[in-house]
C-alpha positions as CSV (number, residue, x, y, z in Angstrom):
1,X,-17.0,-32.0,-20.4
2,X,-19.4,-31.4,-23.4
3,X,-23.1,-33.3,-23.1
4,X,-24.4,-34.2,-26.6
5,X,-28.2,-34.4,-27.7
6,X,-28.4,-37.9,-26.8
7,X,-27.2,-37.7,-23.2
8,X,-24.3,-39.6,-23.7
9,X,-20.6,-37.6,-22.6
10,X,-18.4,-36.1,-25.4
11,X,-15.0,-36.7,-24.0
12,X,-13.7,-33.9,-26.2
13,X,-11.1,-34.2,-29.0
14,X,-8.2,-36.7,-27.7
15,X,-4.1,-35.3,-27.5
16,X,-3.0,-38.2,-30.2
17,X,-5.9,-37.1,-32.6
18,X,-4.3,-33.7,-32.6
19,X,-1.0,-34.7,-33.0
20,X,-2.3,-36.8,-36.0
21,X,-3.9,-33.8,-36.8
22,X,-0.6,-31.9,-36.9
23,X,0.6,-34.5,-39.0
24,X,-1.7,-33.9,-41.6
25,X,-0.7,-30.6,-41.7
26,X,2.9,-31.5,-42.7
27,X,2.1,-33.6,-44.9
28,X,0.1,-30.9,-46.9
29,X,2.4,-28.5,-46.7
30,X,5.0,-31.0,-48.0
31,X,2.9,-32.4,-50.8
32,X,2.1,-28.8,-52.1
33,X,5.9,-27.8,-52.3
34,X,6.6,-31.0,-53.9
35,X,3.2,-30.5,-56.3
36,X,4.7,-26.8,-57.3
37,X,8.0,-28.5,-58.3
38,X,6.6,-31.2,-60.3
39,X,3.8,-29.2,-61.9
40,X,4.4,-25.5,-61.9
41,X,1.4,-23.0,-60.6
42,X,-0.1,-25.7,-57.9
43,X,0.2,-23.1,-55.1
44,X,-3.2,-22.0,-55.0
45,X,-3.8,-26.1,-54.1
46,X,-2.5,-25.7,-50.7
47,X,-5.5,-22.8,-50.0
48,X,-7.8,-25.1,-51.2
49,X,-7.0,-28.1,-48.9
50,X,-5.4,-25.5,-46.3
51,X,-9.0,-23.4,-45.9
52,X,-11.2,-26.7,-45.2
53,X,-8.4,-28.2,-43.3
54,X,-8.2,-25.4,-40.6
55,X,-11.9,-25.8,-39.7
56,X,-10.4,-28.5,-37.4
57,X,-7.9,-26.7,-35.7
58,X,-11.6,-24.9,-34.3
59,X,-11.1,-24.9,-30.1
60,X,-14.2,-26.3,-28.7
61,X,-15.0,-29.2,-31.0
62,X,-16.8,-32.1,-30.0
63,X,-15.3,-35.8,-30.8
64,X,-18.1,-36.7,-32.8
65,X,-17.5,-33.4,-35.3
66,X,-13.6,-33.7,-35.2
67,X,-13.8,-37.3,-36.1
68,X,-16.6,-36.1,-38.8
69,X,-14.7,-33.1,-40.5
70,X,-11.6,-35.2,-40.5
71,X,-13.5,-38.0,-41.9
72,X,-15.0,-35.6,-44.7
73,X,-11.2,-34.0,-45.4
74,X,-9.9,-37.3,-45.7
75,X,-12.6,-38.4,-48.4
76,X,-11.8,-35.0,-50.2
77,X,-8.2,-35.3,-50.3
78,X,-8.6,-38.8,-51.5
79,X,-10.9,-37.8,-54.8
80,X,-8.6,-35.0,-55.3
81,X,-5.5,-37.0,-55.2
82,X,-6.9,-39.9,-57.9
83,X,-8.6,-37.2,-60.2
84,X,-5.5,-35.0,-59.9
85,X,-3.0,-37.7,-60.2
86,X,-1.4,-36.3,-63.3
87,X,-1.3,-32.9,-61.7
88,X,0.7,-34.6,-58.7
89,X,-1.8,-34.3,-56.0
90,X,-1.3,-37.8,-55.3
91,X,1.4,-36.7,-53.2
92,X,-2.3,-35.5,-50.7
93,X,-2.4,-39.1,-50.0
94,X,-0.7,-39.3,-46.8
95,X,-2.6,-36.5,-45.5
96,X,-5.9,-38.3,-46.3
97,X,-4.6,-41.4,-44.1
98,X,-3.8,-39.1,-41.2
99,X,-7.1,-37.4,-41.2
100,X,-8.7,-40.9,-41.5
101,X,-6.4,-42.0,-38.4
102,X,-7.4,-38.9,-36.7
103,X,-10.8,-39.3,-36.8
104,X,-10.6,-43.4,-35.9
105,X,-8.3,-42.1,-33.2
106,X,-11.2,-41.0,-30.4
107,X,-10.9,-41.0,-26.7
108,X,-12.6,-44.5,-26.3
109,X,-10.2,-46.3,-28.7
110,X,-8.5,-49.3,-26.9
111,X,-4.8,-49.1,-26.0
112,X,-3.8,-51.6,-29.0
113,X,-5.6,-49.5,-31.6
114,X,-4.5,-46.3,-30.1
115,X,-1.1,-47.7,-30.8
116,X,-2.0,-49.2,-34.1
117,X,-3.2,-45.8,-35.0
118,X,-0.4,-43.8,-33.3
119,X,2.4,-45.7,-35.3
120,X,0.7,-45.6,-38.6
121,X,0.7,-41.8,-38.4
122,X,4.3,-42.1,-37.4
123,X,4.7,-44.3,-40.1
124,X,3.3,-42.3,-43.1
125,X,4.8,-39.1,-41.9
126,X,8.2,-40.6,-41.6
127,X,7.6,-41.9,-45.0
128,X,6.6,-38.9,-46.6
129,X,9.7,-37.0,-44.8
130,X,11.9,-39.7,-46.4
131,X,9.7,-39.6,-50.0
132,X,10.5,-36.1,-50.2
133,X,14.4,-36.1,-49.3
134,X,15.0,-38.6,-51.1
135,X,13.2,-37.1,-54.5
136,X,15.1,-33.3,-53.5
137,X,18.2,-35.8,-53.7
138,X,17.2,-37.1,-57.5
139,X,15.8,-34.3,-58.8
140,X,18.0,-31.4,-57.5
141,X,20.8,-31.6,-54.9
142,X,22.4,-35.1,-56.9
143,X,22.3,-33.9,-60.1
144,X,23.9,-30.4,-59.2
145,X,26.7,-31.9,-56.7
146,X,27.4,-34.8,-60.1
147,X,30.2,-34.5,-62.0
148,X,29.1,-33.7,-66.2
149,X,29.1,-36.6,-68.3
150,X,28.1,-35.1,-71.6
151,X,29.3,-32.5,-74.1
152,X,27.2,-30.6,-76.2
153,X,27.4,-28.3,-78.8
154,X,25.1,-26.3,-80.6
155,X,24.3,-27.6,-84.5
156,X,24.7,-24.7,-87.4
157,X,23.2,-27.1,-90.0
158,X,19.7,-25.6,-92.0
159,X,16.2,-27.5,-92.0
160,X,17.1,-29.2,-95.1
161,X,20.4,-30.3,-93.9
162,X,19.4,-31.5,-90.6
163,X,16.6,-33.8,-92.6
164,X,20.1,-35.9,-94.2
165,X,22.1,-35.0,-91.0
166,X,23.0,-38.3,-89.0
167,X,24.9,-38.6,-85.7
168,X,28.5,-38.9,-86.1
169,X,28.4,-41.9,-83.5
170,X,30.9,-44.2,-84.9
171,X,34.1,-41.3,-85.3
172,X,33.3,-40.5,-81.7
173,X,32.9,-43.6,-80.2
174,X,35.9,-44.9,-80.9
175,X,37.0,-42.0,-78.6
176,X,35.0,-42.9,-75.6
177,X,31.7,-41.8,-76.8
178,X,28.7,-44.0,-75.1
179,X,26.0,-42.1,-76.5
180,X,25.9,-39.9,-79.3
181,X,22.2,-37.7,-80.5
182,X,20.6,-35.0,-81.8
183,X,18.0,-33.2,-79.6
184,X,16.3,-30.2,-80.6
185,X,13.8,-27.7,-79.3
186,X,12.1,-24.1,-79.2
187,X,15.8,-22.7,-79.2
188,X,17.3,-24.7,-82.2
189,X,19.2,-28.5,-82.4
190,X,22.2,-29.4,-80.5
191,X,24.6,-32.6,-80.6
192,X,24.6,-34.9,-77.6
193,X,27.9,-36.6,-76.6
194,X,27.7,-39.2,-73.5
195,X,31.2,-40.4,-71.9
196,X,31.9,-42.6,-68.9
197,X,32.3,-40.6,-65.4
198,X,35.8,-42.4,-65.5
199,X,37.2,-41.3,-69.1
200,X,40.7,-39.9,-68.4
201,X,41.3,-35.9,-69.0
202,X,43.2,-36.2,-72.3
203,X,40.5,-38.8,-73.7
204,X,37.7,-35.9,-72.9
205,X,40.4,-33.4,-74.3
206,X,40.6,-35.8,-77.6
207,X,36.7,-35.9,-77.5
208,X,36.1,-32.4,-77.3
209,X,38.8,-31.7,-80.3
210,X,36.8,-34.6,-82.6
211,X,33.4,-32.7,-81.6
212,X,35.0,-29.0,-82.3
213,X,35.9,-30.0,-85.7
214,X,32.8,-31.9,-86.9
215,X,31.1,-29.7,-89.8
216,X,27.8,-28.2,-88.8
217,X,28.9,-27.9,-85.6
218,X,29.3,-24.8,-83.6
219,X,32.6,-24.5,-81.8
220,X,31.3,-23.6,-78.7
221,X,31.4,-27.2,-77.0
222,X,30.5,-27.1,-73.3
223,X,29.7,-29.5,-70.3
224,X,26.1,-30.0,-70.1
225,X,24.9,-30.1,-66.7
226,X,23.5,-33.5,-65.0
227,X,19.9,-32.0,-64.4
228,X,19.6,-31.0,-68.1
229,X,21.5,-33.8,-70.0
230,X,21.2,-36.9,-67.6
């Protein structure tokens, strides 16, 4: 038992704080993974939150300065989060509310707030778990398990063409075509075909033919994948 200045008895840091402490943890490892995916070059985030937030995991802690440093984290992750919204450190959030749960979570707590507590950290983790499945699902794993729905071919038109160049959306639709664009970038202008998941094998067939023999249009039609075309 630790004795603080005032004579009162420290009971030490409690088992559920550390476990909310632990669950902090996760959560920043999570949020900096999902950070580096969203925003590329955010790894050196996790050693800034990762350096402060180890100064809890100190043996020999009172209450009062768990409860404080986890107090202070919490306040720092929550600034950095708002300000670095657009950088994705929102995703800090949860880890803030678990260091703010940790440090409401003492040793004198009542049983109804220690279980208050105790299922909010439960709570947010399990959220954050599910947050970050389900976006691995949107972003990556269900767009590389989809089927293609899109063809696209590279356009050979010049500068001055492309100016007078318009989508030939209405000799492909009649095909199957949903959606038909031009979309260019850094490595040139391609042509855009959308069909319906369910257009039969000879309608694609017939699709792909109409795109091959379009002018200004390379014959090299492929299958763009999900993650890049949608």
């Amino acid at each position: 038992m630790t004795v603080v200045q005032d004579g009162s008895a420290d009971l030490g840091v409690h088992r559920r704080q550390r476990v909310l402490l632990a669950g902090a943890w996760a959560c920043v490892v999570l949020g900096t993974a999902c950070a580096t995916y969203l925003a590329a070059g955010l790894v050196p985030v996790f050693v800034v939150v990762a350096a402060p937030l180890g100064v809890t995991l100190r043996r020999g802690l009172t209450h009062r300065s768990f409860a404080r440093r986890c107090a202070i984290l919490s306040g720092y992750l929550t600034v950095m989060s708002v300000l670095g919204a657009f950088f994705a450190l929102f995703l800090f959030l949860p880890a803030a509310l678990l260091l703010a749960a940790a440090a409401a979570a003492g040793p004198r707590r009542g049983r109804i707030g220690a279980a208050a507590l105790t299922g909010l950290g439960r709570l947010v983790v399990t959220a954050a778990v599910a947050g970050v499945l389900w976006g691995a699902w949107e972003l990556e794993i269900g767009p590389r398990l989809a089927e293609p729905h899109t063809f696209r071919a590279t356009i050979t038109a010049t500068d001055d063409e492309l100016e007078e160049m318009e989508p030939p959306a209405g000799q492909l639709e009649h095909l199957g075509a949903t959606d038909v664009f031009m979309l260019g970038n850094d490595s040139g202008w391609t042509l855009q075909v959308r069909f319906p998941d369910d257009l039969p094998e000879d309608r694609r067939d017939q699709l792909r033919a109409a795109i091959v023999s379009l002018e200004d249009v390379s014959d090299d039609v492929e299958l763009c994948p999900v993650r890049e075309c949608g």
